[in-house]
N, C-alpha and C positions, 0 to 999 in steps of 0.2 A: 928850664926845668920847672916843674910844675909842684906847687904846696903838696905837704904829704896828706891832706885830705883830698882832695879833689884835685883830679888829672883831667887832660885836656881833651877834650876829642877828637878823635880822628875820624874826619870826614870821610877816608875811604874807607873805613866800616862801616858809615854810615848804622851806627846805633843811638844816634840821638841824644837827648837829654841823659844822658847815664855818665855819673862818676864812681870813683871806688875809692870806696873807706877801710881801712882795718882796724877792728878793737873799737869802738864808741859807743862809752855810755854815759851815761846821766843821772849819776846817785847821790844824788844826787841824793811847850810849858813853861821855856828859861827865858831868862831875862839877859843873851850877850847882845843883845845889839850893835852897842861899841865895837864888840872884837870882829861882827866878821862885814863891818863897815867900806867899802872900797871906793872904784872909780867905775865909771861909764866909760869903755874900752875906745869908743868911738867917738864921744865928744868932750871928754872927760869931765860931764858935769857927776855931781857924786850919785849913787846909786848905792844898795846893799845886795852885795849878795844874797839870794835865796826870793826876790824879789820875783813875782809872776805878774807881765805884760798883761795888758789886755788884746784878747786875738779878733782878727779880724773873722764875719759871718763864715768867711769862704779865701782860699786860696787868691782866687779870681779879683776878689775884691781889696787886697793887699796893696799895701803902698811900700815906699820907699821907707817911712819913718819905722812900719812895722816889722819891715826887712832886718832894718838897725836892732829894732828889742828883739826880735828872734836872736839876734847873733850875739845881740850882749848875753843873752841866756845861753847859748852853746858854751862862750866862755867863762860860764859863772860854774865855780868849783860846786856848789851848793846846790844848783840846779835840779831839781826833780821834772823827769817826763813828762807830754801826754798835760802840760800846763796845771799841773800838778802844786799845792800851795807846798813850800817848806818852812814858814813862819808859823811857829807854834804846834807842827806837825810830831809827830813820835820819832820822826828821822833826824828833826832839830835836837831833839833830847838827847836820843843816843848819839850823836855826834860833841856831846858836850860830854859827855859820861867820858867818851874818845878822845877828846881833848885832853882831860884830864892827866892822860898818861903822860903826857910831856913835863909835867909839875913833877908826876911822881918822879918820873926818872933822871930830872935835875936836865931837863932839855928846852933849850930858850928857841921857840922856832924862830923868832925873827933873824939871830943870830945864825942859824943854819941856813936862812934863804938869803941873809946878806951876802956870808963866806960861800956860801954856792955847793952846802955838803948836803951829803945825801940824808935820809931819815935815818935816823940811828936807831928807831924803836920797830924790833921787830915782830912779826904775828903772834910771836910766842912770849914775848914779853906786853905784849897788849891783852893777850890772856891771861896771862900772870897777873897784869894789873886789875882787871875786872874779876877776880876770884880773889886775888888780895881783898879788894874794897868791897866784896860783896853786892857785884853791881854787874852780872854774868846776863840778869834778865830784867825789861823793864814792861808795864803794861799799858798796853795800846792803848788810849782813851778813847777809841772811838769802836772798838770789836772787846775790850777789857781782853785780851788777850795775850800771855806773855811772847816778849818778842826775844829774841838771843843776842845780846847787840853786837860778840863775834860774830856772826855769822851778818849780821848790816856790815863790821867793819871788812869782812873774806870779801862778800860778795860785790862790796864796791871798788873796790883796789883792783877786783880782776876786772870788772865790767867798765872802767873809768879808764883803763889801759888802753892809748888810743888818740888818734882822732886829734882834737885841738890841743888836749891836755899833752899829748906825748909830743906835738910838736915847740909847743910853751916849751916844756923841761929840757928838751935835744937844744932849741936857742939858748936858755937860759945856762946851759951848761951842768947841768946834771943829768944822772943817769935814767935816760925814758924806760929803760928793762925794770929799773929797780920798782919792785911793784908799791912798795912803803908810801915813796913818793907819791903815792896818786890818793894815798888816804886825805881825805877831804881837808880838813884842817891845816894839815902841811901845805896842801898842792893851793890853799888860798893863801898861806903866807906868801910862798914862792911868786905867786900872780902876783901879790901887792907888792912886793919889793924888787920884781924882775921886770917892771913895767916895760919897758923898748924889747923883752921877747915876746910878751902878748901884744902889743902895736905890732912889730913886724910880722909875728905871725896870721895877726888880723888882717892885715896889710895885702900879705899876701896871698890871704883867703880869700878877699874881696876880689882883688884883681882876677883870680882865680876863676872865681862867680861869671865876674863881666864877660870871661872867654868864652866862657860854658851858655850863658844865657842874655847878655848883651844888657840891655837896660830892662828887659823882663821882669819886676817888681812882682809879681804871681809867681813864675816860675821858679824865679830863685828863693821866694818865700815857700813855694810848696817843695824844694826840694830841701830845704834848713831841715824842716817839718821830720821831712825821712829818716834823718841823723838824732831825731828826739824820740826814738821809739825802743830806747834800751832804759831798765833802771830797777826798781823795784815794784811789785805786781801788790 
């Protein structure tokens, strides 16, 4: 059986380089550095989330090590497309503004990704909490434009459903339908403290890789590539 991102090919179709994914995306001022602190999925030296690699000129030109930070970036909860910075960005803010809700509502995440329960806080009480706090819009610093941070936290829960994220949470034992779950802050507790579901699921994505493209360092770097092209515009 084959990971739920990428399936095997079959030679007598002969269609090639072609896997199938369903649901993957990537949505992917403040001072949390600490909180959203992690590991390096693959060699566990430390790393932070929301970190952007440096990209090779060209596909062609990829290596093995480059392969590696693509993939650490597919599975970083914080991730922005398209090699996109999320440190100091307007998407770091309003995820912090998001965070928040969990204070208000007397909700400890670590203790929900240790006990392995679902997000308790739902879309309608994330709204509730941003019109409580007067904190519904914040402004872009780079277009000064107000931005809706419901509509950052809608549109990533649906577009995050999917892909590595929904295989993490099926391992880890929670519910991959529940969409809560994919809002960014939670879905990085769950990473941190369900470590052996993101290795096996890593695990098994790589292997996955090797069927599909052999030791192809290009190809399996240009097709990561394909899988980064969801998020916000």
């Amino acid at each position: 059986m084959t990971h739920g991102i990428v399936k095997r090919r079959s030679i007598a179709a002969g269609i090639g380089r072609i896997a199938a994914i369903a649901f993957l995306g990537f949505l992917t001022a403040c001072d949390f550095e600490e909180d959203i602190v992690s590991v390096d999925w693959q060699t566990g030296f430390g790393r932070q989330f929301g970190e952007v690699s440096s990209r090779p000129s060209s596909a062609e030109e990829a290596t093995q090590e480059d392969v590696d930070d693509l993939i650490n970036e597919l599975y970083d909860p914080y991730n922005l497309p398209d090699d996109r910075n999320y440190r100091g960005s307007i998407y770091e803010r309003m995820d912090m503004i998001i965070k928040g809700a969990y204070d208000y509502y007397n909700v400890d995440l670590q203790e929900q990704a240790i006990l392995k329960k679902d997000n308790p806080v739902s879309e309608q009480m994330f709204l509730d909490y941003l019109v409580a706090t007067d904190q519904t819009q914040v402004e872009d610093p780079v277009s000064g434009e107000l931005v809706e941070v419901y509509a950052w936290l809608a549109t990533g829960t649906i577009t995050a459903h999917g892909g590595v994220y929904f295989d993490v949470l099926r391992r880890a034992g929670f519910d991959s339908t529940h969409f809560m779950n994919y809002e960014r802050n939670y879905l990085a507790s769950v990473f941190d403290l369900n470590v052996g579901a993101v290795l096996d699921s890593r695990k098994q994505f790589r292997s996955d890789l090797a069927d599909l493209y052999g030791d192809d360092a290009a190809a399996v770097y240009e097709y990561i590539e394909t899988l980064d092209s969801f998020g916000p515009e």
